[in-house]
N, C-alpha and C positions, 0 to 999 in steps of 0.2 A: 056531627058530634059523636054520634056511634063511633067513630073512627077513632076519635082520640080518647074512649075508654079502653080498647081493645089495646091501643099503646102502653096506656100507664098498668091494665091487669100483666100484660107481660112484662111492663119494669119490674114491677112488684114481684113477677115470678123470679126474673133475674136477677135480682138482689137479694135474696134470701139464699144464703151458702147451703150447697148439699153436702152434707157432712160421714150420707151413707156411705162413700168409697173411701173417705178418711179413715174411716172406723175399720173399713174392710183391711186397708193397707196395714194399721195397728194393730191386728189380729195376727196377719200375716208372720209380721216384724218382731214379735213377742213369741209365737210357735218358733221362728227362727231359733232366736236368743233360747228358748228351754231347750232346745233339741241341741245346739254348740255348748251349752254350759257344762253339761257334764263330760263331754271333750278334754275340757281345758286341764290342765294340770293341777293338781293343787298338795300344797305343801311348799318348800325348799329343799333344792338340794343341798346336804350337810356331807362333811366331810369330818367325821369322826376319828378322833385318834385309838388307832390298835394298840393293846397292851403290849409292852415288847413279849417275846417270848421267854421263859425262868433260866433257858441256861446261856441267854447273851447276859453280858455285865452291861450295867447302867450307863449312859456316856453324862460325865464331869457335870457338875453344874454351869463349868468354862465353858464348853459345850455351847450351850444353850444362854449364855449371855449374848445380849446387844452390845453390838460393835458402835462404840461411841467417839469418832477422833475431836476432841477439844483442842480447838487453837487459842492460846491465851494472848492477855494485849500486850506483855514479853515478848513475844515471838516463838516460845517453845510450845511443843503437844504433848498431847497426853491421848492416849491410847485407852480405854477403859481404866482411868487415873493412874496407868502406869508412864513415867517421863520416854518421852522419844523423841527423838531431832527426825529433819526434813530428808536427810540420806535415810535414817534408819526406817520410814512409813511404810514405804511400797513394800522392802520386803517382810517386815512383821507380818501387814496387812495379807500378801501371800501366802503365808503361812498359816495364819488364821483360816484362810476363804479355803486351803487346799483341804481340808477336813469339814468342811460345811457343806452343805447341799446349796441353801439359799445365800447370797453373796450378796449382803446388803447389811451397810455403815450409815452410820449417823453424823451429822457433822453440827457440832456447835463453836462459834464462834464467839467470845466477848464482844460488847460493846464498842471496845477501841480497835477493834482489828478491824485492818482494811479489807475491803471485800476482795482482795487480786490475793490474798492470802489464804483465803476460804477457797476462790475459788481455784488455786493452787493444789490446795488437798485434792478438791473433788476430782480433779485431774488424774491425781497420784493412782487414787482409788476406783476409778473406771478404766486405767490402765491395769491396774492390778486385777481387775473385775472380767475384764478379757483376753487376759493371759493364757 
């Protein structure tokens, strides 16, 4: 009988979680994390526009519009609402991108155009785009 109390005191011991090296690990783990924090960066990078300088001239408000091609469910475009046919696109649109830095159009389509006509444009204007 001594025999099988000696068993159940050591269940008893081993079923009770030692929680002293958990505790030690979350000490550790937390000194970690304060000592990286202030590492880390903080903010965004922002990219702020410079004022031009006083003796360049302003460029257009043309300039600085969005390039809009609209295909209508006629068949004809329009170019930021001005009329243009399917010969005349690419080289407009070259002309336009040759004086721009960023070389990026918009395309809207009506509801009744087929999509091989949209995607017609987009052609014209990634040709024109790496010209």
């Amino acid at each position: 009988m001594g025999n099988g109390r000696w068993k159940q005191r050591a269940a008893a011991r081993w079923q009770r979680m030692n929680v002293v090296p958990l505790i030690d690990i979350l000490l550790v783990l937390i000194i970690i994390f304060m000592v990286i924090t202030p590492l880390t960066p903080k903010g965004l990078d922002a990219l702020v526009p410079q004022p031009a300088p006083p003796n360049q001239q302003q460029q257009p408000q043309t300039m600085q519009k969005t390039i809009v091609v609209q295909i209508l469910d006629t068949g004809k475009l329009k170019i930021n609402e001005e009329e243009a046919t399917w010969d005349s696109l690419g080289p407009r649109l070259s002309d336009v991108f040759k004086e721009r830095a960023e070389k990026v159009a918009f395309v809207k389509g009506d509801d009744a155009v087929l999509f091989a006509q949209v995607a017609r444009a987009i052609d014209i204007m990634r040709f024109v785009r790496h010209r």
